[in-house]
C-alpha positions as CSV (number, residue, x, y, z in Angstrom):
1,X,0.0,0.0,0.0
2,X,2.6,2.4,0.9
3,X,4.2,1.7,-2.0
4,X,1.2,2.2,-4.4
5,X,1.2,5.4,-2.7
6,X,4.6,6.6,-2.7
7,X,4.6,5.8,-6.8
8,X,1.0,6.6,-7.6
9,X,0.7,9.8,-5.7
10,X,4.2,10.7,-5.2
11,X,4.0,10.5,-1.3
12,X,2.3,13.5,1.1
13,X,4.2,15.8,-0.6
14,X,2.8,14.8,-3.9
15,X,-1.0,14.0,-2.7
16,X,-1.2,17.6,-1.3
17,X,0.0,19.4,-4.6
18,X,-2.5,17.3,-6.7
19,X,-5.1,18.0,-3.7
20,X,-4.4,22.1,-4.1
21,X,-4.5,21.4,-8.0
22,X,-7.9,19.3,-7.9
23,X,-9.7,22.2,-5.4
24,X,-8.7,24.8,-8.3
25,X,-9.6,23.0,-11.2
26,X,-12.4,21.0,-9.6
27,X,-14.3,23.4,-7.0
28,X,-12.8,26.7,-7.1
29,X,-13.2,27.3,-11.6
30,X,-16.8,25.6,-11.9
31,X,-18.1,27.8,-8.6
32,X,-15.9,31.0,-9.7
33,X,-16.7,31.0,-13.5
34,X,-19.6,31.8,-15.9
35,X,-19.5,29.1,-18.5
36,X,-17.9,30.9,-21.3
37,X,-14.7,31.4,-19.0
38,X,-15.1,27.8,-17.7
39,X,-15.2,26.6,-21.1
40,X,-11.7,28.5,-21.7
41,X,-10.4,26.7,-18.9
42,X,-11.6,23.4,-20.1
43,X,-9.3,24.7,-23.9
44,X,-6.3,25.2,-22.0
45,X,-6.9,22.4,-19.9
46,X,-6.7,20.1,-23.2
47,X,-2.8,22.1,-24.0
48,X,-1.8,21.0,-20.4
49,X,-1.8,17.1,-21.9
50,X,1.0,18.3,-24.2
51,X,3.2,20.2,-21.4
52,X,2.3,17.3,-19.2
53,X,4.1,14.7,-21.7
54,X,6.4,17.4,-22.7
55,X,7.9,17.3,-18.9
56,X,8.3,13.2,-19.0
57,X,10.2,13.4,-23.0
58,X,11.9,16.6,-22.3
59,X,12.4,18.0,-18.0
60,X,13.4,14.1,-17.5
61,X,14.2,12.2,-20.9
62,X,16.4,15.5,-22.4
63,X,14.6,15.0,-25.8
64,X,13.2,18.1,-26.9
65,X,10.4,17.4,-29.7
66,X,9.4,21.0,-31.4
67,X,6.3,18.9,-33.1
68,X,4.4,17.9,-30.0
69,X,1.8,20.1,-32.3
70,X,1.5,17.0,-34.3
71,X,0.0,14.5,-32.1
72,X,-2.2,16.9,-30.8
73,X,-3.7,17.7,-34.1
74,X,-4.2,14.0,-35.5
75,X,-5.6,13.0,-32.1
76,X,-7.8,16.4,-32.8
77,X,-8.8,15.3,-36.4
78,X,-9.6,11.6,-35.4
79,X,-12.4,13.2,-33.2
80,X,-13.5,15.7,-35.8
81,X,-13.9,13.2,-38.5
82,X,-16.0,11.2,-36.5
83,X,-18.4,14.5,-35.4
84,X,-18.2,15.6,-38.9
85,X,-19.9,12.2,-39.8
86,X,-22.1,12.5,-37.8
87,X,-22.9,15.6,-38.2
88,X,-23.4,15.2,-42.1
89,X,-26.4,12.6,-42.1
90,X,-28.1,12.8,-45.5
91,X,-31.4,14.5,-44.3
92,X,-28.9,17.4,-42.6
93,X,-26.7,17.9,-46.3
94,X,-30.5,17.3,-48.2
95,X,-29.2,20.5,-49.9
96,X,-26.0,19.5,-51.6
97,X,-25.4,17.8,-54.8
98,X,-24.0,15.0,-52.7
99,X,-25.9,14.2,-49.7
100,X,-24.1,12.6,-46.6
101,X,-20.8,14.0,-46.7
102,X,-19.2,16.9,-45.2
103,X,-19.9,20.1,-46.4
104,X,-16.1,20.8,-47.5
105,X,-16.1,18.0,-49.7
106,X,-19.1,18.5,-51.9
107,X,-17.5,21.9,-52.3
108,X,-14.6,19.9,-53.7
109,X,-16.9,18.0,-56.1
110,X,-16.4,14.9,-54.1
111,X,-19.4,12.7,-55.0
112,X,-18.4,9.7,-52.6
113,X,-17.1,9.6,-48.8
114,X,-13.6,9.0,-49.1
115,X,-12.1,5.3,-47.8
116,X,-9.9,6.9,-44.9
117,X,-13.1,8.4,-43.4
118,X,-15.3,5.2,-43.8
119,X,-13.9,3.8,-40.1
120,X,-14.8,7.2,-38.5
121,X,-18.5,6.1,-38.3
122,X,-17.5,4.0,-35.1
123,X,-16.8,6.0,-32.5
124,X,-15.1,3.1,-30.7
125,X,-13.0,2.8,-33.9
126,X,-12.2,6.9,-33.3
127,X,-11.3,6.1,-29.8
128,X,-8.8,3.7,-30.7
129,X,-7.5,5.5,-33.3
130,X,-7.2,9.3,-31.2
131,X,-5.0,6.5,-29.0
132,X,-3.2,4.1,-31.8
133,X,-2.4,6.9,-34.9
134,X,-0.4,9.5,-32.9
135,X,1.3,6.9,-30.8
136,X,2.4,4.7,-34.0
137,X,3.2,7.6,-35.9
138,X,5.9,8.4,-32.5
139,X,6.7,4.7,-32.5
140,X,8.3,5.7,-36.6
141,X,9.8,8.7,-36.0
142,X,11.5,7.2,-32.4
143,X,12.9,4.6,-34.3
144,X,14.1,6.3,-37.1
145,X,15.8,8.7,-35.3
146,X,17.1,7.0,-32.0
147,X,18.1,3.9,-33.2
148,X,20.4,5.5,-35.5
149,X,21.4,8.1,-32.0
150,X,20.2,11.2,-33.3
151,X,19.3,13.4,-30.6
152,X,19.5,17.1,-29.2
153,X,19.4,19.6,-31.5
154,X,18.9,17.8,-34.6
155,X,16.2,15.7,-33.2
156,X,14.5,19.3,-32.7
157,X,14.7,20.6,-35.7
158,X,13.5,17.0,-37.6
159,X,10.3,17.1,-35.0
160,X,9.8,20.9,-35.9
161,X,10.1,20.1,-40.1
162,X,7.4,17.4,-39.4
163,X,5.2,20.2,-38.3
164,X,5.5,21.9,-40.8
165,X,5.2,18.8,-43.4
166,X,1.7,17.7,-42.2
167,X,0.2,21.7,-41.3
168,X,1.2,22.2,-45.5
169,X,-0.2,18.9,-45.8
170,X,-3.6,19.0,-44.8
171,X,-3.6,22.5,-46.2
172,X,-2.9,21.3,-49.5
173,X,-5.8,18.1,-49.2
174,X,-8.4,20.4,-48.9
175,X,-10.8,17.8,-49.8
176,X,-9.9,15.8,-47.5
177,X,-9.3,17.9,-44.5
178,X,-11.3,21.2,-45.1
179,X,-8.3,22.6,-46.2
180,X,-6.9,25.9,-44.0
181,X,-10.5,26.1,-42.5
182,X,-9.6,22.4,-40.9
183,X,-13.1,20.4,-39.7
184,X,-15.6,23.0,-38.5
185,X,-19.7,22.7,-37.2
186,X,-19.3,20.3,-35.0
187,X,-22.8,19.7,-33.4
188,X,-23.2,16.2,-31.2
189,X,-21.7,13.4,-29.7
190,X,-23.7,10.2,-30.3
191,X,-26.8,12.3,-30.4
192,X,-25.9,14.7,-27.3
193,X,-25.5,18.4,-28.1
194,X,-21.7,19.4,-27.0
195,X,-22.9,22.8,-27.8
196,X,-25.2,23.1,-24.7
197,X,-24.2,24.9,-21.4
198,X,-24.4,21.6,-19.5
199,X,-22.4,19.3,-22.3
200,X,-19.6,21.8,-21.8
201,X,-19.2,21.8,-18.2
202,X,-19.5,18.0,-18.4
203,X,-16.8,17.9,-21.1
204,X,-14.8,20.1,-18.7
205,X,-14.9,17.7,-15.7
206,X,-14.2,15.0,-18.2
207,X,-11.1,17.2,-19.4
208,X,-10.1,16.9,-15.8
209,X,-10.2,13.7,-14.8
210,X,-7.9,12.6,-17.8
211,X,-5.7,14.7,-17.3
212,X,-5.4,14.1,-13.4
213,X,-5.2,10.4,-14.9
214,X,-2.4,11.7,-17.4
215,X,-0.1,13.0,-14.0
216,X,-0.7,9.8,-12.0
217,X,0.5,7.6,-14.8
218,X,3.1,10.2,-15.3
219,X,4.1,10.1,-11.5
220,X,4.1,6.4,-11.5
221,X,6.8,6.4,-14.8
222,X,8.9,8.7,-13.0
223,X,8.9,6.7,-9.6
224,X,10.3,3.7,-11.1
225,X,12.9,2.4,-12.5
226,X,12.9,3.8,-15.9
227,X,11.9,6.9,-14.4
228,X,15.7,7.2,-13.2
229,X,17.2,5.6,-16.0
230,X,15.2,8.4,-18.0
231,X,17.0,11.0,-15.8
232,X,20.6,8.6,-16.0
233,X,20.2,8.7,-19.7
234,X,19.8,12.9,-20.0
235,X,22.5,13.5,-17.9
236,X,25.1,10.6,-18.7
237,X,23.4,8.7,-21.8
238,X,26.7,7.1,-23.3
239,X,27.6,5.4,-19.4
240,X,23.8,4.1,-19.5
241,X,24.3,3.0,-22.9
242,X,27.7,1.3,-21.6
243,X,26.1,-0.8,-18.6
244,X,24.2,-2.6,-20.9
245,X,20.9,-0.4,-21.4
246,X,19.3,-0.2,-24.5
247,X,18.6,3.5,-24.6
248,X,17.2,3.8,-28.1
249,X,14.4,1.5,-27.0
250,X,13.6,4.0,-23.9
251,X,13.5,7.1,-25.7
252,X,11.0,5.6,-28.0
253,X,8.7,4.7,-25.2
254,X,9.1,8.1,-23.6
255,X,8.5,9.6,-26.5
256,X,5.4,7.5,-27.5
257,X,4.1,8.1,-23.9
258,X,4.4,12.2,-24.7
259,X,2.5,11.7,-28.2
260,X,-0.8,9.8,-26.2
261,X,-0.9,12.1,-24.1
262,X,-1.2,14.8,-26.4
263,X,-3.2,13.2,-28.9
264,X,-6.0,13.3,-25.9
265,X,-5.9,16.9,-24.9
266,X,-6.3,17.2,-29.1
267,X,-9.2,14.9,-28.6
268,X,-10.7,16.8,-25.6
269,X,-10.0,20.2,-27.4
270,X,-11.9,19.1,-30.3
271,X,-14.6,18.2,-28.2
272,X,-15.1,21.2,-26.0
273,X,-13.7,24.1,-29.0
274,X,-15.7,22.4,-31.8
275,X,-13.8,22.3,-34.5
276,X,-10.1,21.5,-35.4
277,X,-7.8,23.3,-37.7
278,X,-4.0,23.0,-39.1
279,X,-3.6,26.3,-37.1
280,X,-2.8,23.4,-34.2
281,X,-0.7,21.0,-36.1
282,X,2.4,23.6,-37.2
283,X,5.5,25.3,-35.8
284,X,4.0,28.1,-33.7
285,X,1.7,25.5,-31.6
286,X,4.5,23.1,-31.0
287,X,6.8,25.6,-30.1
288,X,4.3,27.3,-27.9
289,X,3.2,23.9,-26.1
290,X,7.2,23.8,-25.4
291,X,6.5,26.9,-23.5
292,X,4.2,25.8,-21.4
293,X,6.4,23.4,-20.2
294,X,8.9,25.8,-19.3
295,X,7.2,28.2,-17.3
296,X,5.5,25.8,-15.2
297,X,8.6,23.8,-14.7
298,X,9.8,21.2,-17.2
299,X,10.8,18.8,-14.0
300,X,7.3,19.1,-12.7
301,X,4.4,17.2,-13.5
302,X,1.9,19.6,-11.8
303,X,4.1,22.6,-12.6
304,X,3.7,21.9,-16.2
305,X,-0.4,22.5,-15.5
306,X,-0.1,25.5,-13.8
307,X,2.2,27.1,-16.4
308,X,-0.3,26.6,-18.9
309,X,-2.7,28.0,-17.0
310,X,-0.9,31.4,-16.6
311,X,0.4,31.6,-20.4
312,X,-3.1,31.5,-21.6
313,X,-4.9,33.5,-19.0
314,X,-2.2,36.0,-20.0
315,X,-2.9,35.8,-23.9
316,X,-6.5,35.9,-23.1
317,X,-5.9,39.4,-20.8
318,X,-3.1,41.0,-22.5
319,X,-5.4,40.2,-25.6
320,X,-8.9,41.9,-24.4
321,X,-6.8,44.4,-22.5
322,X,-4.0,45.6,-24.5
323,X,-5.0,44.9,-28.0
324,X,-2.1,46.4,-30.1
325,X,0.7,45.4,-27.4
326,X,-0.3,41.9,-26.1
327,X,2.4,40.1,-28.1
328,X,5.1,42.0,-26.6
329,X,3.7,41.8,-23.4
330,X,3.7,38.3,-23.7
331,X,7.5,38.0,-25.4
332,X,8.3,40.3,-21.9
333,X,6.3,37.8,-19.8
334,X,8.8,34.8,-21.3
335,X,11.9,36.9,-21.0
336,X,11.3,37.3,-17.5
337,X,10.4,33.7,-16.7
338,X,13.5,32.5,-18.1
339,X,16.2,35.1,-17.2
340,X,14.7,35.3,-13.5
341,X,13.1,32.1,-13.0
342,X,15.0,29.1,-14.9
343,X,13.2,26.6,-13.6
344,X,10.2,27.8,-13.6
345,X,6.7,28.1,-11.2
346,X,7.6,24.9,-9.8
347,X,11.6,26.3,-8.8
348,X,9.8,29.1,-7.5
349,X,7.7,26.9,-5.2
350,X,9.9,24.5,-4.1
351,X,13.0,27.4,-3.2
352,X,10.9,29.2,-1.3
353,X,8.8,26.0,0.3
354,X,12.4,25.0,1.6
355,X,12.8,28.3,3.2
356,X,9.2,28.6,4.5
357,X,9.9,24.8,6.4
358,X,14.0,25.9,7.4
359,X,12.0,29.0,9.3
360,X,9.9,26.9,10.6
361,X,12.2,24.3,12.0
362,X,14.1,26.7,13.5
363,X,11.7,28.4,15.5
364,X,11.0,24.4,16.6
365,X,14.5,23.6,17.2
366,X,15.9,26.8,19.0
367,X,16.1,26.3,23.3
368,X,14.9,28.9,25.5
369,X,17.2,30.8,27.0
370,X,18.5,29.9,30.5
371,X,17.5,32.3,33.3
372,X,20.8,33.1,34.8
373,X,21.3,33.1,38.5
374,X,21.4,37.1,40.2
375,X,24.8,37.7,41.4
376,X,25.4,39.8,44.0
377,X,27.0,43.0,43.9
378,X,28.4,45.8,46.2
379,X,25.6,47.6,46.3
380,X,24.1,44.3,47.4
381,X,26.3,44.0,50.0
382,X,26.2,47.7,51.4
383,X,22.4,47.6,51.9
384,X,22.7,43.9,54.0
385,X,25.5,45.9,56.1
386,X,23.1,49.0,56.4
387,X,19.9,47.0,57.5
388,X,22.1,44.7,59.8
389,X,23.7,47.6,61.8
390,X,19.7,49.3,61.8
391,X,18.8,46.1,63.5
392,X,21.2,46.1,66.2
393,X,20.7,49.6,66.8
394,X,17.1,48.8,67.8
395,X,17.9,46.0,70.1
C-alpha cells in the first residue's frame, strides 16, 4: 500500500500538490466562472496534456520534440472526423449535390465519402484510433531517429520540419481535410449536443479527470525504474548505454508516452472548441506547447499544469486588455520567466517552500534561554551591612 502510494501519488508531498491542483480545477473554476470562462479553462486544460508529456520526453528524458503540435492535431482530427460524420447525415446535407458528406467535400466536387473516413463512423474505432495513430506515428519517427542516436538539437529541428510537413499537408488536401479552414460545425456526440451549457461543463470535468489520470501515470513512470534511468540517460546517456541499457528502446517509449498524451488533450480540445484546424498541427503551436512546459517547470508534472494555465490566462488578458501590445507583453512575460526564474513556477515553489519549512524548524529547534542566577554586587552588600547595623541599633 505504501508503495502504491509513494509511486501513484508521489508520497504527502505529492498527494497535497494534486489536492491544491484538484480544489482549483475542480471546486474553485466551476463555482468561480460563468460558463464561457469555464469553457476556456476546459481549452487550455486540453494544452496541459502536451506540457504534461512534454515534462516526462523533455524535464526528465532530455529530448526536446518541437512537433508535439502533431499529435495533438491528428488526435484532434480523429475526433472531428467522426463529429463531422455525424454531423453530415443525409437528411442534414438534403441541400448539396452529394448528400451525406461533409460540407467541404461537396465543395470539392467529391461525389463519394472518401475510404480513410469510412472507419470514423465508429466512434469506438475513433477512440482507438485518437489512442493508436499519434502513438504509431511516434513509434516511426522514435525509431528512425534513435536507433540511428540522433538526438539534441537535430532531433529538434526533424520534429519541428514534421510540423511543418503535415500543417502544408492538410492545407494542400483540402478535400480531404477542409483545407486551412480544418473540420468546422461540429454539433453532437452520439446524439448529445456538445454545444449546450451543461455538455460543456461535463466535457470540462471529463477534461479533468484525464488529465489528473495523465499526471498519476506520469508520476508512477517517474517513480520507477525507468523513471531514473530516464534522468541517467539525460545526464550521462553514453555510461547508460555502456552498462548494458538499451537507450534507443527508452526514448522511443518516452517519447510514444508524450504523443498519447497529447493526442488526448487534441481529442478533448476538439470536443469542448468544436472544431479543429492545421492552425494546431504547425511550428508556432508546438513551439508554444514547449512553452508551457517551461514556465510551469519542465521537472514538474503539476508545474507543467499551472504554467499553462498562466500563459493563456495571459494571452486571453493581455489580448482583451491591450490589443495592439499583447504580443510583446507576452514576449516580456517569457523573458522574464527565463532570465529570473530558470526553472520555472515549480523552482519558485519549491526554493521558497524549503525556506518557509528551514523558518519553521528553527523556530522548533531553538532552546529557551536559561535564566541566569542574580549575582550579587556591592551595592548588594552595602544595603545587607546598612539594614544589619539598623537592626542592632534597635535592640
Amino acid at each position: 500500500m505504501n508503495a502504491a502510494y509513494e509511486k501513484l501519488l508521489g508520497g504527502r508531498s505529492g498527494l497535497t500538490g494534486l489536492l491544491i491542483l484538484g480544489a482549483l480545477l475542480l471546486v474553485i473554476f466551476p463555482l468561480s466562472l460563468d460558463i464561457f470562462r469555464l469553457n476556456l479553462v476546459g481549452k487550455y486544460l486540453s494544452y496541459a496534456f502536451v506540457a504534461v508529456g512534454l515534462v516526462l520526453c523533455w524535464g526528465y528524458g532530455g529530448i526536446l520534440s518541437l512537433g508535439q503540435g502533431v499529435f495533438f492535431g491528428v488526435g484532434g482530427y480523429c475526433m472531428a472526423m467522426f463529429l463531422k460524420l455525424e454531423a453530415s447525415d443525409p437528411i442534414s446535407t438534403k441541400i448539396q449535390s452529394t448528400p451525406g458528406i461533409p460540407d467541404f467535400m461537396d465543395w470539392n466536387q467529391i461525389t463519394s465519402l472518401p475510404a480513410m473516413w469510412q472507419p470514423f463512423h465508429s466512434f469506438s474505432f475513433t477512440v482507438l484510433a485518437v489512442l493508436a495513430v499519434p502513438t504509431l506515428l511516434a513509434l516511426v519517427i522514435g525509431m528512425a531517429m534513435f536507433k540511428r542516436r540522433v538526438g539534441d538539437v537535430y532531433f529538434s529541428i526533424v520534429t519541428q520540419a514534421i510540423a511543418a510537413i503535415l500543417s502544408i499537408l492538410i492545407i494542400g488536401q483540402q478535400g480531404l481535410t477542409g483545407g486551412v479552414n480544418g473540420i468546422t460545425d461540429l454539433k453532437t456526440l452520439m446524439g448529445w449536443d456538445i454545444r449546450t451549457d451543461s455538455a460543456k461543463v461535463i466535457l470540462y470535468f471529463v477534461n479533468a479527470g484525464l488529465l489528473f489520470a495523465c499526471i498519476v501515470f506520469g508520476r508512477y513512470i517517474l517513480t520507477s525504474k525507468l523513471g531514473r534511468l530516464l534522468m541517467a540517460m539525460r545526464d550521462k546517456e553514453e555510461r547508460v548505454r555502456f552498462s548494458g541499457y538499451d537507450v534507443a528502446s527508452f526514448k522511443v517509449f518516452v517519447f510514444c508516452v508524450a504523443a498519447t498524451f497529447s493526442a488526448i488533450g487534441g481529442a478533448m480540445f476538439t470536443l469542448q472548441v468544436g472544431f479543429m484546424s492545421p492552425s494546431f498541427v504547425g511550428i508556432v503551436p508546438s513551439i508554444e506547447m514547449v512553452i508551457y512546459a517551461a514556465v510551469g517547470g519542465r521537472m514538474s508534472l503539476l508545474g507543467a499544469v499551472y504554467g499553462t494555465l498562466l500563459v493563456n490566462f495571459g494571452k486571453t488578458y493581455f489580448s482583451e486588455t491591450f490589443p495592439e501590445l499583447w504580443l510583446f507583453l507576452m514576449g516580456g512575460l517569457f523573458i522574464a520567466v527565463v532570465m529570473y526564474f530558470p526553472n520555472g513556477l515549480a523552482g519558485v515553489y519549491e526554493k521558497q517552500g524549503k525556506r518557509l519549512m528551514e523558518k519553521l524548524s528553527r523556530k522548533k529547534t531553538v532552546p529557551p534561554e536559561p535564566v541566569k542566577p542574580k549575582v550579587a554586587t556591592k551595592t548588594d552588600s552595602a544595603e545587607v551591612h546598612i539594614d544589619g547595623a539598623n537592626l542592632e541599633a534597635s535592640k
